[in-house]
C-alpha positions as CSV (number, residue, x, y, z in Angstrom):
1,X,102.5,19.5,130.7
2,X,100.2,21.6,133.2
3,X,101.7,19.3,136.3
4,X,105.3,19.7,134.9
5,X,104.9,23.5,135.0
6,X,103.0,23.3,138.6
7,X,106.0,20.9,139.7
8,X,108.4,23.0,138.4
9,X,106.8,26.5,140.2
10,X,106.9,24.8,143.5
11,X,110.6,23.9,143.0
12,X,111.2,27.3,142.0
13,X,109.3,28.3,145.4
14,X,111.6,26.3,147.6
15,X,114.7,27.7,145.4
16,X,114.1,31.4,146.2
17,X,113.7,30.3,149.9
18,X,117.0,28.6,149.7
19,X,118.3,31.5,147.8
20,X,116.5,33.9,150.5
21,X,118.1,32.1,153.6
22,X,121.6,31.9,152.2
23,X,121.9,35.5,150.8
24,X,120.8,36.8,154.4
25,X,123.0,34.2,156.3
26,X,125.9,35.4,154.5
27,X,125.0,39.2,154.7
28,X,125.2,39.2,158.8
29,X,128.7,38.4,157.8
30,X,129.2,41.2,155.2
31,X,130.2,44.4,156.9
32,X,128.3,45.8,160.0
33,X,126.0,48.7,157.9
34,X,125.6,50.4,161.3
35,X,129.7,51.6,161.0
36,X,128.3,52.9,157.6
37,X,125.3,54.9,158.5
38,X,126.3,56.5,161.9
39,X,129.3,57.5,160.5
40,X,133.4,57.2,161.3
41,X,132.9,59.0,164.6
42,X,130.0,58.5,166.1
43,X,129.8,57.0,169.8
44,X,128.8,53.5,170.5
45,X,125.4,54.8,172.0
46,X,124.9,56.3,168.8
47,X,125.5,53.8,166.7
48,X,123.6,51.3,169.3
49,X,120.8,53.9,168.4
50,X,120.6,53.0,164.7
51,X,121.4,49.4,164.9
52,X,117.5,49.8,167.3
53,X,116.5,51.1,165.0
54,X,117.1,49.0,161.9
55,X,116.0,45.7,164.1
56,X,119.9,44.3,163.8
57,X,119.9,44.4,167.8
58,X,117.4,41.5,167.4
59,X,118.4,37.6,166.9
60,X,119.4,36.2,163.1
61,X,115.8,34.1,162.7
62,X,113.4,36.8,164.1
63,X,115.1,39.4,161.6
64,X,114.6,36.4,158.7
65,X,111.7,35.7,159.5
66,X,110.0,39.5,159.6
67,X,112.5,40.0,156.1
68,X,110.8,36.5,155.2
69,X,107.5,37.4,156.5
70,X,107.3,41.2,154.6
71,X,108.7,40.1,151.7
72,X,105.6,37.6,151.0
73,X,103.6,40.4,150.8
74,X,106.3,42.5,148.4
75,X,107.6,44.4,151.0
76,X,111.2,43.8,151.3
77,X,112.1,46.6,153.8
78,X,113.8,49.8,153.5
79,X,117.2,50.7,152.0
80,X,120.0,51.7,154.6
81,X,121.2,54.5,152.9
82,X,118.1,56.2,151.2
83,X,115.8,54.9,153.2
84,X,113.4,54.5,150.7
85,X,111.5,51.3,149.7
86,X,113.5,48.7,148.2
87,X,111.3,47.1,145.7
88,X,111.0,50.7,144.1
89,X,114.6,51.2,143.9
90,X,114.9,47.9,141.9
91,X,112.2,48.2,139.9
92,X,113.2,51.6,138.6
93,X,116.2,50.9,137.5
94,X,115.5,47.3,136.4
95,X,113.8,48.1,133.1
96,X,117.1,49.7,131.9
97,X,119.0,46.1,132.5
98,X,116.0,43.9,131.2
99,X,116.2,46.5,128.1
100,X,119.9,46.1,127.9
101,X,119.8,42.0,128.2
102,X,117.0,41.7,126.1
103,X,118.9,43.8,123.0
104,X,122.1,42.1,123.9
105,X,120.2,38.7,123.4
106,X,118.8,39.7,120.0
107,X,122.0,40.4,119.0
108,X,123.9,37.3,120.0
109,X,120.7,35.2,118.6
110,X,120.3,36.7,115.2
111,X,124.3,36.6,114.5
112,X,125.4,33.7,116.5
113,X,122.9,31.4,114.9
114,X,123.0,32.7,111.3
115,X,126.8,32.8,111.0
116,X,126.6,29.4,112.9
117,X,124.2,27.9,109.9
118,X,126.7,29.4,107.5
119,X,130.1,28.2,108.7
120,X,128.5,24.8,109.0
121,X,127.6,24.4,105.2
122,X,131.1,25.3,104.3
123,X,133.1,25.0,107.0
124,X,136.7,24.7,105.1
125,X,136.0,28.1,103.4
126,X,138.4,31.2,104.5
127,X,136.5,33.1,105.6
128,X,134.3,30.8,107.6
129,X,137.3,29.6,109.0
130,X,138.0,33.8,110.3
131,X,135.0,34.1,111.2
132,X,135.5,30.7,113.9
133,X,139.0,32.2,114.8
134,X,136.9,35.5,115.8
135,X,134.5,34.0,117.7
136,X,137.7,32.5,120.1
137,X,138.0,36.2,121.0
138,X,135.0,37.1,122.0
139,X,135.0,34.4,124.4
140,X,138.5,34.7,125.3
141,X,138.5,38.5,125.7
142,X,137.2,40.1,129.3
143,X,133.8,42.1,129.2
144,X,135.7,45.3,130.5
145,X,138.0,45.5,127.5
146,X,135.7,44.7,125.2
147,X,133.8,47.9,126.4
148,X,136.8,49.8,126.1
149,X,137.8,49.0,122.6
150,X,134.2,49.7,121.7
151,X,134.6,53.0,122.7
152,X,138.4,53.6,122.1
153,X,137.1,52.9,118.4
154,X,133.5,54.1,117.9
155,X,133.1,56.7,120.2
156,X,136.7,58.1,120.7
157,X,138.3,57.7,117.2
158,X,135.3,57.7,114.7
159,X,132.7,59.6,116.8
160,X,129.8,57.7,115.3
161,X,128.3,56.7,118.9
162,X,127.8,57.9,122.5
163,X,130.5,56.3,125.1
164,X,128.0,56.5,127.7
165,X,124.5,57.2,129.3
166,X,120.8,56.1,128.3
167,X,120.1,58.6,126.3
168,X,116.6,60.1,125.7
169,X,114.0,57.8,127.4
170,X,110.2,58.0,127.5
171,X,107.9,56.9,130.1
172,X,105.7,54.4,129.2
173,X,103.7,52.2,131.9
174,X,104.7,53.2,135.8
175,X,108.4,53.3,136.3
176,X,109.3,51.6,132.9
177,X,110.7,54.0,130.7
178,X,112.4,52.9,127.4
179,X,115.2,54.2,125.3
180,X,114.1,52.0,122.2
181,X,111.3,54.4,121.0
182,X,114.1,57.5,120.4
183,X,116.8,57.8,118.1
184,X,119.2,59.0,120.8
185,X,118.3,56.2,123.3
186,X,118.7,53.6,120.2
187,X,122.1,55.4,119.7
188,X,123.1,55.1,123.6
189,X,121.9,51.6,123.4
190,X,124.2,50.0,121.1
191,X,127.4,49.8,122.4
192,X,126.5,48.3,125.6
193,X,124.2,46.0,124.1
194,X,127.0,44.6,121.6
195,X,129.6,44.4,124.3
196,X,127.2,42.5,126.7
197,X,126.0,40.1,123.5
198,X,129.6,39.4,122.5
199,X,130.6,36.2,124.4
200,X,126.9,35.0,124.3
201,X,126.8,35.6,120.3
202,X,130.7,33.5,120.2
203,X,129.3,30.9,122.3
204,X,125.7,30.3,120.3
205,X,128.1,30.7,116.7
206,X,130.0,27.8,117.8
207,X,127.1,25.7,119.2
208,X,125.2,26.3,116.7
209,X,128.1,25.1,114.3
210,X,128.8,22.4,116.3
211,X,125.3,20.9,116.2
212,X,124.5,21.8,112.5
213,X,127.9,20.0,111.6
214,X,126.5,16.5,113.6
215,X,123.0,17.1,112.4
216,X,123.8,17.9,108.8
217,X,125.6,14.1,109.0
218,X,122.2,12.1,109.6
219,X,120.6,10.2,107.3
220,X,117.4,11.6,106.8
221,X,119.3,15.0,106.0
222,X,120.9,12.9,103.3
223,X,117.5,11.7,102.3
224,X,116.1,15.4,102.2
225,X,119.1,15.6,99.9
226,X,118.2,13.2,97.5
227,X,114.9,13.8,97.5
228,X,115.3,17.4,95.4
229,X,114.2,20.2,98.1
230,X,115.3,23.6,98.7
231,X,118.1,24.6,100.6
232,X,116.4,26.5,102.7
233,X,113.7,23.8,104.0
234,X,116.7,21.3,104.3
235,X,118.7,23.6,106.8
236,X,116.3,25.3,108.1
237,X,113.1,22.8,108.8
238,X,114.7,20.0,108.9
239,X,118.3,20.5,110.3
240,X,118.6,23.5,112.1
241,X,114.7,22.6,114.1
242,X,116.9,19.7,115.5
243,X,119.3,21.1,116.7
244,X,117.8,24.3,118.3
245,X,116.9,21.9,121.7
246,X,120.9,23.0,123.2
247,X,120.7,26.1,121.8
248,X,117.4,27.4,123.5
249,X,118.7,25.8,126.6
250,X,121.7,28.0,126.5
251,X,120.7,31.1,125.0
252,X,117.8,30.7,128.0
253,X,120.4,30.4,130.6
254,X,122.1,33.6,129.2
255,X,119.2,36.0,128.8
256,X,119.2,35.7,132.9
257,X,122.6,36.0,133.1
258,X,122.3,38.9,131.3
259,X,119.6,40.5,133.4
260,X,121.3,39.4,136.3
261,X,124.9,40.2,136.4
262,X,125.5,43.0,133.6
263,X,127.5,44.9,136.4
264,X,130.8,45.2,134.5
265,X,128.6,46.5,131.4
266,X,126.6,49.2,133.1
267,X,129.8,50.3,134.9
268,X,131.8,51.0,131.7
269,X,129.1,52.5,130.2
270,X,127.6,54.3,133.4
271,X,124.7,52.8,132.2
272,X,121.7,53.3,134.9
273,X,120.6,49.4,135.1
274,X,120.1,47.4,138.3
275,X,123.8,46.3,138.1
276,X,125.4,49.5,138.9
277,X,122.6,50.0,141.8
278,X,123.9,46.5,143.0
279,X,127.3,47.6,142.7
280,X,126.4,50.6,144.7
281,X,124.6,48.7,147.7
282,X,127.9,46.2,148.0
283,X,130.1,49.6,148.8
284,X,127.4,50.9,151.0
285,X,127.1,47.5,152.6
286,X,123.0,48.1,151.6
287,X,122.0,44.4,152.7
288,X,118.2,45.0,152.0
289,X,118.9,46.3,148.4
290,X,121.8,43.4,147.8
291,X,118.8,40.6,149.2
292,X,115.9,42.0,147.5
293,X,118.1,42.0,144.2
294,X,119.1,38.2,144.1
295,X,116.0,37.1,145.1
296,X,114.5,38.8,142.4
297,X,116.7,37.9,139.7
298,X,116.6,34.2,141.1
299,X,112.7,34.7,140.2
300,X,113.5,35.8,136.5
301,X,116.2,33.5,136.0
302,X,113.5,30.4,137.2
303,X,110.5,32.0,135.0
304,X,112.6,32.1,132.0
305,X,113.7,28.8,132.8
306,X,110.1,27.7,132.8
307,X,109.8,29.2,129.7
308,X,112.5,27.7,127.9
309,X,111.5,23.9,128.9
310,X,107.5,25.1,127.6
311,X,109.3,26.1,124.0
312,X,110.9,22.6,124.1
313,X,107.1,20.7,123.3
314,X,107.2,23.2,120.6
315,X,110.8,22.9,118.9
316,X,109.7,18.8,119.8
317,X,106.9,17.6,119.8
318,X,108.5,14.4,120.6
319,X,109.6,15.5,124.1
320,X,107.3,14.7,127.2
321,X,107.2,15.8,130.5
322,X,104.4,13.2,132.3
C-alpha cells in the first residue's frame, strides 16, 4: 500500500509538470497582457517598458523555468493587474469554493445514494419511477438555468433565501473564513450549493440504482435473504458495501470538479470563490493568476484522487495494490 501511494505521488509530480508546461505554452498564445496593462494608447516604448519589466522580453524556457523555478518554492509570481502575490489571491478566495464544493458534495452524496438504495428495492413503483424521470433533468438541464430557476423560485417568488453573496463569514485560521458557523452564511450557502450538487446528486442516484439493481441480483444477496436478516444489514452491509467501489470513484472525481470549475455557479450567484477570480484573470488576460490556479487545482484533484484509491482497501479489503 505505502509504495502504491509513493508511486502514485511521483506520478502526480510529473502530472503537475506536464500540466505546468502546457498551461504556460498555451498562455504565450493567449492575448499579449502588455496591451492590457499599458493601456489602449500608450506608445510602443511604453509598453516595451512594462513588457521589461514583467520578464516577457525574455525567451519562452528562461521565463518557465524562473515560473518553474519560484514556484518550487511557493512563489508563483505576481499578478498583472494587482500586482500582488498570486498564491494569496488564490488562497483567499479558495476556501469559499472548497466550502461551496464540499456542501454541494454532501448534498449529491446523502440524496443521490439514499434515493438510489430506494428506487432499487422497488423500482416499478410510481413514484420511484418520478423520481428516475427527475433525475434525467438534472443532468439534462445546464448549470446556469438551474441557478436561475432556483432563484426565479426561492428567492424572487417565495422570498425564503438570498439570490446572492456569502453572507456573514467569520475568520477562523489565516485567510480561511467560513460561512457555515452563521445563520446568514448557512442561508447564503444553500442555493449555490444545491445548484452546483444537482447533476452530481442525478448522476450518483442513477449509479447507485444501477449497481444496487446488479448487486441485489447475486446469489449470496439471495442467500442473506433466506437466511432471515434485517433489511437494513442486507442493503446496507452486504449490498450497498459492494457496490460503493464506482460510486467513490465518481463522487471522487466530482468533488474536484467541483472545486475546480464552479465558475458558472459562483457567477450566478456572485459568489466570491476562486472561480469567479479565474473568470476575472481570463478577461484581464492575468496569466500568472490563470497558471497558478490550474496547477493548484490539478494538485487537489490528484490528492483526492489518492484519497479515493486509499478508501478502496477499506470499502475492500479484497483489493491490492502490490
Amino acid at each position: 500500500m505505502y509504495k502504491c501511494i509513493i508511486r502514485r505521488l511521483a506520478q502526480g509530480v510529473v502530472i503537475v509538470l506536464v500540466v505546468s508546461f502546457i498551461c504556460f505554452t498555451i498562455f504565450q498564445f493567449f492575448g499579449d497582457p502588455v496591451l492590457t496593462l499599458a493601456g489602449r494608447y500608450a506608445t510602443q516604448k511604453q509598453q516595451e517598458e512594462v513588457r521589461i519589466k514583467l520578464g516577457l522580453d525574455k525567451p519562452f524556457y528562461i521565463q518557465y523555468s524562473v515560473f518553474l523555478k519560484n514556484a518550487l518554492h511557493g512563489d508563483f509570481g505576481l499578478s498583472y493587474v494587482t500586482q500582488t502575490p498570486v498564491l494569496g489571491l488564490i488562497l483567499e478566495r479558495l476556501p469559499a469554493s472548497i466550502e461551496l464544493a464540499i456542501m454541494a458534495m454532501i448534498i449529491s452524496l446523502t440524496l443521490g445514494i439514499t434515493l438510489g438504495v430506494l428506487t432499487s428495492l422497488n423500482p416499478n413503483f410510481l413514484i420511484n419511477r418520478v423520481i428516475m424521470a427527475a433525475s434525467l433533468f438534472g443532468i439534462s438541464l445546464p448549470t446556469f438555468l438551474i441557478g436561475i430557476l432556483f432563484i426565479l423560485i426561492f428567492a424572487v417568488l417565495l422570498g425564503l433565501l438570498p439570490p446572492f453573496g456569502r453572507g456573514e463569514v467569520i475568520k477562523m485560521v489565516g485567510n480561511w473564513r467560513t460561512g457555515l458557523l452563521t445563520l446568514d452564511g448557512l442561508q447564503h450557502l444553500i442555493l449555490p450549493a444545491f445548484t452546483l450538487g444537482v447533476y452530481q446528486l442525478a448522476v450518483l442516484l442513477r449509479l447507485t440504482r444501477g449497481g444496487m439493481l446488479e448487486v441485489l441480483r447475486e446469489d449470496y444477496i439471495r442467500t442473506a435473504w433466506a437466511k432471515g436478516l434485517p433489511a437494513r444489514v442486507v442493503v446496507f452491509k452486504h449490498a450497498l458495501r459492494n457496490a460503493l467501489i464506482p460510486i467513490v470513484t465518481i463522487a471522487g472525481l466530482q468533488l474536484g470538479e467541483l472545486i475546480a470549475f464552479s465558475i458558472v455557479t459562483e457567477s450566478i450567484f456572485q459568489w466570491p470563490g476562486a472561480g469567479n477570480l479565474l473568470l476575472t484573470a481570463v478577461y484581464e488576460t492575468d496569466h500568472p493568476v490563470i497558471v497558478a490556479y490550474v496547477m493548484i487545482t490539478s494538485i487537489i484533484i490528484l490528492c483526492v484522487n489518492l484519497v479515493v484509491d486509499i478508501l478502496y482497501r477499506f470499502i475492500n479489503p479484497k483489493i491490492r495494490y502490490d
